[in-house]
C-alpha angles and dihedrals in degrees: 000000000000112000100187112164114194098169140034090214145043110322109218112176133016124190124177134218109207115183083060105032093232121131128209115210131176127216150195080239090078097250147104111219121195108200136188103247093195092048090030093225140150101239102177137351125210132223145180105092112104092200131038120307104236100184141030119185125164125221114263092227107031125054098198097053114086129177119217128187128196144188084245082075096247137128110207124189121211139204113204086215093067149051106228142055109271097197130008123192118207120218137187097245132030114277123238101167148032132202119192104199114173095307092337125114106197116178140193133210 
């Protein structure tokens, strides 16, 4: 039985990555984690939100892109190849949910 623990607080979203076993989880500690589900290892953490993260979704057509809201109102898009956020979006309220339809990014809040 795997015990991989990504995160010290309330997990909120997963998302996998199959064709390369990793998993992406967001967290009530501000950060996105990708882990190696086979080593169960934390790889890389993410950070760049200053309130919980709410919602974790992946792009359709490239692996290494990953959306991430937040209760700080913002939408950050991440590059697994990076550490850093690579676009942030800024809303009026804070965001609880994404939606990836075709090339649109709806959210929720």
């Amino acid at each position: 039985m795997a015990t991989l623990k990504p995160h010290n607080k309330t997990i909120r979203s997963k998302e996998f990555c199959v064709d390369e076993a990793k998993m992406f989880t967001c967290s009530d500690d501000f950060t996105v984690g990708m882990s190696d589900i086979e080593n169960e290892v934390v790889q890389q953490r993410f950070s760049g939100h200053i309130e919980k993260v709410t919602c974790l979704k992946k792009h359709k057509q490239n692996p290494n892109v990953l959306y991430s809201s937040s209760s700080d109102k913002t939408i950050r898009t991440w590059d697994s190849r990076n550490k850093y956020s690579v676009s942030t979006f800024t809303a009026q309220e804070p965001i609880w949910a994404i939606l990836i339809v075709g090339n649109q990014i709806f959210v929720g809040g």
